[in-house]
LODREN-710849 format. One line per field, with one value per residue (C-alpha): residue number from 1; residue in three letters; x, y, z. Coordinates in nm, 2 decimals, padded with zeros to 4 digits. Layout:
<zabas>
kolgu: NUM_... $
guba: ALA_... $
u: X_... $
v: Y_... $
w: Z_... $
</zabas>
This chain:
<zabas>
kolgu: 1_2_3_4_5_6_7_8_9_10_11_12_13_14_15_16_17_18_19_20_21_22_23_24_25_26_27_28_29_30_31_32_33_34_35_36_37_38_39_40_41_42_43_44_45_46_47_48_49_50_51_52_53_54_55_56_57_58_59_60_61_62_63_64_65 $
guba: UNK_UNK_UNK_UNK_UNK_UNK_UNK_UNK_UNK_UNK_UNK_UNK_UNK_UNK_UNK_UNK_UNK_UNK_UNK_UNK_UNK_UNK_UNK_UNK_UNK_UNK_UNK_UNK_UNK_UNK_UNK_UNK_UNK_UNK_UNK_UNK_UNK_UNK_UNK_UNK_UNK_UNK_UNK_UNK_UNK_UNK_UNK_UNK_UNK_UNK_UNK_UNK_UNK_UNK_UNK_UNK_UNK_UNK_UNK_UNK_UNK_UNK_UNK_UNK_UNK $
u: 03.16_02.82_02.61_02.21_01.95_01.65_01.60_01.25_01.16_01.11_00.76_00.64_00.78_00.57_00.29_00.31_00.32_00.01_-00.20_-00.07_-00.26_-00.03_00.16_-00.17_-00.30_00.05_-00.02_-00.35_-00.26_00.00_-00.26_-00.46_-00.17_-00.02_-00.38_-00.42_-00.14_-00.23_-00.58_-00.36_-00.17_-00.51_-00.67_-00.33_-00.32_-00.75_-00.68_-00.38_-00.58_-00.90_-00.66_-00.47_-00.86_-00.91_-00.68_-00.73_-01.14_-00.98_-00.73_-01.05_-01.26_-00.98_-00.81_-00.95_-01.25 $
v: 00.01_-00.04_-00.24_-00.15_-00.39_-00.18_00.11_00.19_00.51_00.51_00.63_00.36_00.12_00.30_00.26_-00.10_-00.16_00.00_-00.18_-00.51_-00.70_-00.84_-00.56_-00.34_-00.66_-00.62_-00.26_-00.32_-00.57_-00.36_-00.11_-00.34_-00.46_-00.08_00.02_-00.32_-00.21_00.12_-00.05_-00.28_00.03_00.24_-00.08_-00.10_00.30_00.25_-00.10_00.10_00.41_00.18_00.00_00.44_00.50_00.20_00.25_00.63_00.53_00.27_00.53_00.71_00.49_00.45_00.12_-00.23_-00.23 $
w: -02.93_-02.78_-02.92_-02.79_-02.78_-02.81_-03.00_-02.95_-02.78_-02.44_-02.52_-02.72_-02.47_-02.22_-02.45_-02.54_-02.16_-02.13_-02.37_-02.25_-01.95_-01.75_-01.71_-01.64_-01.41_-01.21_-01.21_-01.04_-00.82_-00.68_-00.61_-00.44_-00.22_-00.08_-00.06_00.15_00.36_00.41_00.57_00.77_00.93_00.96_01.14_01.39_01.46_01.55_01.78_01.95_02.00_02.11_02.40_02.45_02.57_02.74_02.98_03.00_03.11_03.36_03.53_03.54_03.68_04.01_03.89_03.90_04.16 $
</zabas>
């Protein structure tokens, strides 16, 4: 036989969670982080596009003069 632990509904676990701040703190904090990464790529992608035209203008140009 199985003994269970917890018996409470998932819901009111979900709930509890909810109204208590560390939980909502970690919540936001890993917000903060993948929105952090997502600037971290977007920043990269505009630096590797910036050098892409660089070059581009360079070819352009004839080369180094």
């Amino acid at each position: 036989m199985i003994k269970t632990q917890n018996i409470a509904p998932i819901s009111q676990i979900r709930q509890k969670q909810e109204r208590d701040p560390v939980m909502t703190m970690g919540q936001e904090l890993s917000s903060i982080k993948i929105s952090n990464i997502q600037k971290d790529e977007l920043i990269q992608t505009m630096g590797e596009q910036l050098a892409q035209v660089k070059l581009e203008l360079i070819q352009l140009k004839g080369g180094a003069k």
